[in-house]
VOBA-1610 file (N, C-alpha, C; in pm, whole numbers, padded with zeros to 5 digits, always signed):
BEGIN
Unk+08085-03463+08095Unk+08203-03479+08178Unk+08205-03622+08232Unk+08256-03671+08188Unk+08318-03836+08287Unk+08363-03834+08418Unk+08307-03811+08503Unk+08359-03844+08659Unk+08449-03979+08665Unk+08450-04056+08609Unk+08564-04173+08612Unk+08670-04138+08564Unk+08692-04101+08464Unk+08838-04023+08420Unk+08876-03959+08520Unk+08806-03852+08566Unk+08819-03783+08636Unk+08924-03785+08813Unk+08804-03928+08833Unk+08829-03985+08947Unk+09003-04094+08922Unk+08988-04144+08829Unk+09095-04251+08789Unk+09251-04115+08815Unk+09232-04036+08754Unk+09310-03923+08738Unk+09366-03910+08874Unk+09258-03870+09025Unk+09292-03786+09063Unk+09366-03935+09147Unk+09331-04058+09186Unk+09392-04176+09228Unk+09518-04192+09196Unk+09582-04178+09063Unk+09688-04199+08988Unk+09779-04109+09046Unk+09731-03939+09075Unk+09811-03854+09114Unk+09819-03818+09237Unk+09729-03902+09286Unk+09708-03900+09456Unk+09863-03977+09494Unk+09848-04106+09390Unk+09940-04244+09469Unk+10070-04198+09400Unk+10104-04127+09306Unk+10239-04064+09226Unk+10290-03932+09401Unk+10170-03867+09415Unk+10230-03741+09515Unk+10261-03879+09604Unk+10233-03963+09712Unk+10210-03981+09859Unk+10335-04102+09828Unk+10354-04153+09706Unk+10439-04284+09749Unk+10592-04198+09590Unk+10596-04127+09578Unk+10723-04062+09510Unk+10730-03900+09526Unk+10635-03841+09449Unk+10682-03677+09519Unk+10686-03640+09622Unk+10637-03681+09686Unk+10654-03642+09934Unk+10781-03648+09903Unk+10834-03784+09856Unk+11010-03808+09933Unk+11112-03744+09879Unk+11068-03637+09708Unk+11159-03601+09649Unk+11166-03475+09720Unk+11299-03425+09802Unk+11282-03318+09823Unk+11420-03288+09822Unk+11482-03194+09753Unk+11593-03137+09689Unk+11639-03038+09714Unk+11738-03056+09821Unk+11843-02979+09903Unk+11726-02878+09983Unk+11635-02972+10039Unk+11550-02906+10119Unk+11444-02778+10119Unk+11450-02719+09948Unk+11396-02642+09923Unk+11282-02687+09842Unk+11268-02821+09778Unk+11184-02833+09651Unk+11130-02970+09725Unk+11025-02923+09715Unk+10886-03006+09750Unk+10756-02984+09659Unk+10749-03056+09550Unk+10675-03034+09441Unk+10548-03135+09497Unk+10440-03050+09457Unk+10296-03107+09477Unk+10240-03085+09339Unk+10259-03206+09306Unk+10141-03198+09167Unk+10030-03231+09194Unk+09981-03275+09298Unk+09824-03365+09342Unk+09724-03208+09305Unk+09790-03100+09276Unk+09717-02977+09237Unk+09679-03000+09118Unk+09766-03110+09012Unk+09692-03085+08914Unk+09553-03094+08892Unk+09520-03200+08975Unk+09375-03314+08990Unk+09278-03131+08933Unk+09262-03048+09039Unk+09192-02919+09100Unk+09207-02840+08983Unk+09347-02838+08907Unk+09325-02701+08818Unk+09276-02744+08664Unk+09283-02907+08687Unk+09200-02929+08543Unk+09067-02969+08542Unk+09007-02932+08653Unk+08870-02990+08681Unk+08755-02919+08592Unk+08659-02940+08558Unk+08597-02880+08429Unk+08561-02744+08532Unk+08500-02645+08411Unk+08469-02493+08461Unk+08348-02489+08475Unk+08232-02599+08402Unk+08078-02562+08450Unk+08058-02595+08563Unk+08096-02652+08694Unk+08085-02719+08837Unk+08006-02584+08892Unk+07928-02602+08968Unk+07931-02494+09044Unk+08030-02477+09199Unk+08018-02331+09192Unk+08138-02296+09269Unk+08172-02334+09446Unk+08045-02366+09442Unk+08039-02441+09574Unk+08084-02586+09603Unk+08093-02632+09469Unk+08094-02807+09417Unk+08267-02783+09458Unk+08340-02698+09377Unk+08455-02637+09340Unk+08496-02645+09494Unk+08445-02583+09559Unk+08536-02538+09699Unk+08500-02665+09747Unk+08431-02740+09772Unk+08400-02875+09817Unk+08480-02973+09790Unk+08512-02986+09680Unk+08627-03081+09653Unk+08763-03017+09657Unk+08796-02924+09628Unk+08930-02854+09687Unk+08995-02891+09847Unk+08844-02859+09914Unk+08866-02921+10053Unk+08939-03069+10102Unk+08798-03132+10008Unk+08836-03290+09986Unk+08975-03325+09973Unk+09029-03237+09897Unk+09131-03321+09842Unk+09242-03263+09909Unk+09224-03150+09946Unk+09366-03119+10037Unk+09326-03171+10181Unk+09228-03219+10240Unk+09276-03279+10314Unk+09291-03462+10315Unk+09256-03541+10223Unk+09315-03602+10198Unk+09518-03606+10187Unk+09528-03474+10120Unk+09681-03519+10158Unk+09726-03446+10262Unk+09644-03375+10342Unk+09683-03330+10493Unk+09680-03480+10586Unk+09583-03522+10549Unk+09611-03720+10603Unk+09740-03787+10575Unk+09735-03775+10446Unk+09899-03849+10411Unk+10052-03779+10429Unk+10005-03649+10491Unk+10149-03539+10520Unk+10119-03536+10688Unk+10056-03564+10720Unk+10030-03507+10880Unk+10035-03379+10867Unk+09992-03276+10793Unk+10018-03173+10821Unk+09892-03078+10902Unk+09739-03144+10937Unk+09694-03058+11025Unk+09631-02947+10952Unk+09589-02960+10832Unk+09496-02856+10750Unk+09572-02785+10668Unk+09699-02781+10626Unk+09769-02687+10543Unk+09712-02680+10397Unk+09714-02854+10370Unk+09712-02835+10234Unk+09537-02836+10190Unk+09479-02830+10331Unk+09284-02845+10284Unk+09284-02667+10234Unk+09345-02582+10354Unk+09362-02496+10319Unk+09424-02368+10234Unk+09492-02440+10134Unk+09572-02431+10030Unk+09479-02443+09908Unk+09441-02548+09912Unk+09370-02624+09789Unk+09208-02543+09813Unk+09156-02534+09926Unk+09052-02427+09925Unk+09060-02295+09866Unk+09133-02212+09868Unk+09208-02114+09842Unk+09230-02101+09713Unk+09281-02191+09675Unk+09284-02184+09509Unk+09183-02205+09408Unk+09073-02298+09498Unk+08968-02306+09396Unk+08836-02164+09426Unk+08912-02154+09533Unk+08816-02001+09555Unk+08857-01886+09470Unk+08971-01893+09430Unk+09060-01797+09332Unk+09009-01847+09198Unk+09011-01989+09155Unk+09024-02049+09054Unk+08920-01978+08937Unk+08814-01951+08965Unk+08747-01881+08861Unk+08763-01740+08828Unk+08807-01668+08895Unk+08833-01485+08855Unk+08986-01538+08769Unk+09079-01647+08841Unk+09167-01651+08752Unk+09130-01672+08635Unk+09064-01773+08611Unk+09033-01805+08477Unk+09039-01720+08405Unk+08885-01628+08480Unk+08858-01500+08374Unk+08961-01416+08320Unk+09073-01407+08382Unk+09201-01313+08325Unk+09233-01394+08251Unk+09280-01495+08232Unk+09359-01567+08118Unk+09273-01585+07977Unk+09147-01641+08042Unk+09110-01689+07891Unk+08986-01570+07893Unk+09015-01553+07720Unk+08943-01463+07698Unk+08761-01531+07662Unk+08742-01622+07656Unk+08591-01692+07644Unk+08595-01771+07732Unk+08561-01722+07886Unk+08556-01857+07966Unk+08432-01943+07888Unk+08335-01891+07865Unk+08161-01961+07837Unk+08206-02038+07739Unk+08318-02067+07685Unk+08319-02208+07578Unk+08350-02302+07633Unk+08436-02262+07721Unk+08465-02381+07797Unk+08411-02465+07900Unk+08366-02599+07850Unk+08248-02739+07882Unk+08317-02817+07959Unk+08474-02835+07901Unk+08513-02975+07969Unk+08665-02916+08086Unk+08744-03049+08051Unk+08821-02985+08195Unk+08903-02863+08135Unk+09021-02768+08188Unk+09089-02736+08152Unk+09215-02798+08117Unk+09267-02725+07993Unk+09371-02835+07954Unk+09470-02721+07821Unk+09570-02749+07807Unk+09667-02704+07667Unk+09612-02721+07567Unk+09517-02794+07566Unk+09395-02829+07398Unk+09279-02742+07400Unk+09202-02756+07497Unk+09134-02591+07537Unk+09109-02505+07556Unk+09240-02431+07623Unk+09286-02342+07660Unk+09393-02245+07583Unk+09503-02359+07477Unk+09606-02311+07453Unk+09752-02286+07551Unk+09827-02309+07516Unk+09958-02304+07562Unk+10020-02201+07662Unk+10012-02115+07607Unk+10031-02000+07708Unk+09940-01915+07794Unk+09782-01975+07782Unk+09700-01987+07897Unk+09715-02075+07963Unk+09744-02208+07956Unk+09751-02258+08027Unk+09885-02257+08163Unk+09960-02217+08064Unk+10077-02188+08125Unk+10064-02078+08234Unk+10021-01978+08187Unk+09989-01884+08277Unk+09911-01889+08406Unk+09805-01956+08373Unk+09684-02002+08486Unk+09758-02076+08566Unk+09794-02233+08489Unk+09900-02296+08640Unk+10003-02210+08683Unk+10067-02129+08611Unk+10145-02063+08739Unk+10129-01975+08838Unk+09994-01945+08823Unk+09947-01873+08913Unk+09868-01929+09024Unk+09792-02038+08999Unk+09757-02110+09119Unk+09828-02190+09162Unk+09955-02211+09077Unk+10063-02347+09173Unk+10139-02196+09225Unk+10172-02112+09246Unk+10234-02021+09338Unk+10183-01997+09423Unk+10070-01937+09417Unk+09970-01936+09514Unk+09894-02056+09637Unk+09895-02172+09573Unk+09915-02292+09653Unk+10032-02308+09691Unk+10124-02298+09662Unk+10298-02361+09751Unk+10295-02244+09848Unk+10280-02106+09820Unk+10309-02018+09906Unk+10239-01990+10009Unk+10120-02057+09993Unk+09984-02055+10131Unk+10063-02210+10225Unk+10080-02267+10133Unk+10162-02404+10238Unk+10285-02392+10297Unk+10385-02307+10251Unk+10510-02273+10291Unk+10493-02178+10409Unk+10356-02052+10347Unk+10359-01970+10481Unk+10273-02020+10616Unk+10185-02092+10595Unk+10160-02141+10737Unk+10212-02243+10737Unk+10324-02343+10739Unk+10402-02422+10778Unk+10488-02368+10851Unk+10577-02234+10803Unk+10685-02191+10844Unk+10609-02079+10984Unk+10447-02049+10967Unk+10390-02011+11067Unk+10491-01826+11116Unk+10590-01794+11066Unk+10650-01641+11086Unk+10651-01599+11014Unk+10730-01458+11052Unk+10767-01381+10928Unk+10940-01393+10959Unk+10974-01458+10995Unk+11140-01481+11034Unk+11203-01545+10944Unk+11172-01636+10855Unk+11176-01719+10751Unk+11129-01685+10617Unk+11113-01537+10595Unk+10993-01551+10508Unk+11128-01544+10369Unk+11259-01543+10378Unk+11359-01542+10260Unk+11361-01676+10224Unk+11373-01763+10315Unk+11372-01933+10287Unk+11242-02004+10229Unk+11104-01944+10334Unk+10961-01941+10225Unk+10945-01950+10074Unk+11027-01834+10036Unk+11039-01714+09919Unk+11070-01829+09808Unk+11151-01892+09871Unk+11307-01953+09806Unk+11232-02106+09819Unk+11167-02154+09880Unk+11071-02318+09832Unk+10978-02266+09748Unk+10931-02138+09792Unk+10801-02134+09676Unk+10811-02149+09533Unk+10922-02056+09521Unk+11015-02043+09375Unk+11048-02211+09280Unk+11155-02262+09355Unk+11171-02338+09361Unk+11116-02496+09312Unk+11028-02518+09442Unk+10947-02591+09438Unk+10762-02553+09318Unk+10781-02419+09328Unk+10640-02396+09179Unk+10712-02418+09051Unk+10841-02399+09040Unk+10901-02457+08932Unk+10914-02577+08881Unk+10935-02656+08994Unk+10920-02783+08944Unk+10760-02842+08923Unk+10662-02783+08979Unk+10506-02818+09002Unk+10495-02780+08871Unk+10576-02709+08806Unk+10477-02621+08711Unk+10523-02683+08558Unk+10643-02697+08574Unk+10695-02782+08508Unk+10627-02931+08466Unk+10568-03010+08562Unk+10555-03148+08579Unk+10378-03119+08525Unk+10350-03014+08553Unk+10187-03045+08535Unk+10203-02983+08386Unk+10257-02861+08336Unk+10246-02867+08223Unk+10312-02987+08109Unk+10394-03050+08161Unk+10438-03160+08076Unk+10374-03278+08075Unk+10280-03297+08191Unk+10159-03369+08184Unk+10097-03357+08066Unk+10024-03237+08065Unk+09965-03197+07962Unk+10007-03175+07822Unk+10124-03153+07803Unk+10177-03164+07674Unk+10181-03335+07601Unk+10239-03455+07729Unk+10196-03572+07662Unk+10063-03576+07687Unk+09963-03553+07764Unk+09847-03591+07717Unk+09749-03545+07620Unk+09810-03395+07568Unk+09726-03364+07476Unk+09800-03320+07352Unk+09925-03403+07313Unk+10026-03359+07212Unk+09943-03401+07049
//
């Protein structure tokens, strides 16, 4: 595993979320966070403690650049705590898999599947303690949707040019 790729990666998509996706936000419902991709392509041998450690890292890094006060540490924790039982449903041989996850490793409609399940699951842990009720929870409903569409969109098309 190359930790410089790795690292170069997550810089690139750090400075793409904090200085262009923050500001795109579209008719107030779509707030796309791809800085998730960094987390869901991170290789599968890590151990799982390594896993929740940098999940942390990195959501609160952009809890720094959102002011948001732990949402997204706790978002991005959350998912990498999920991140391996997900796996196990999608792909049917996790144990082959050495390097990161990806549409070349995984295949197409695992991959597809897996990100949409942890980019829902991340927007909807950030939407619901942002919005902090249950008074809102139709407007929640309606960024999660929304806004995982476009996340899900952008990270799998990542991956389609990078591993076409």
């Amino acid at each position: 595993m190359d930790w410089t790729k790795q690292l170069g990666r997550y810089i690139v998509v750090m400075f793409l979320q904090v200085l262009l996706f923050n500001r795109l936000q579209l008719a107030g419902v779509c707030h796309p966070y791809v800085y998730i991709l960094c987390l869901l392509m991170m290789p599968v041998k890590l151990p799982h403690s390594i896993d929740l450690l940098i999940g942390a890292a990195v959501g609160f890094v952009m809890d720094v650049f959102c002011n948001s006060l732990g949402i997204h540490m706790a978002a991005c924790t959350l998912i990498m705590l999920l991140r391996p039982n997900m796996l196990g449903l999608i792909v049917n041989d996790k144990d082959r898999l050495n390097e990161e996850i990806s549409i070349h490793s995984v295949g197409i409609p695992a991959m597809a599947r897996y990100t949409a399940l942890l980019v829902v699951i991340h927007h909807l842990t950030v939407f619901l303690i942002a919005s902090w009720t249950w008074t809102h929870v139709g407007f929640v409903l309606l960024e999660t949707l929304v806004s995982s569409l476009l996340t899900i969109a952008l990270i799998l098309g990542y991956n389609f040019i990078k591993y076409r």
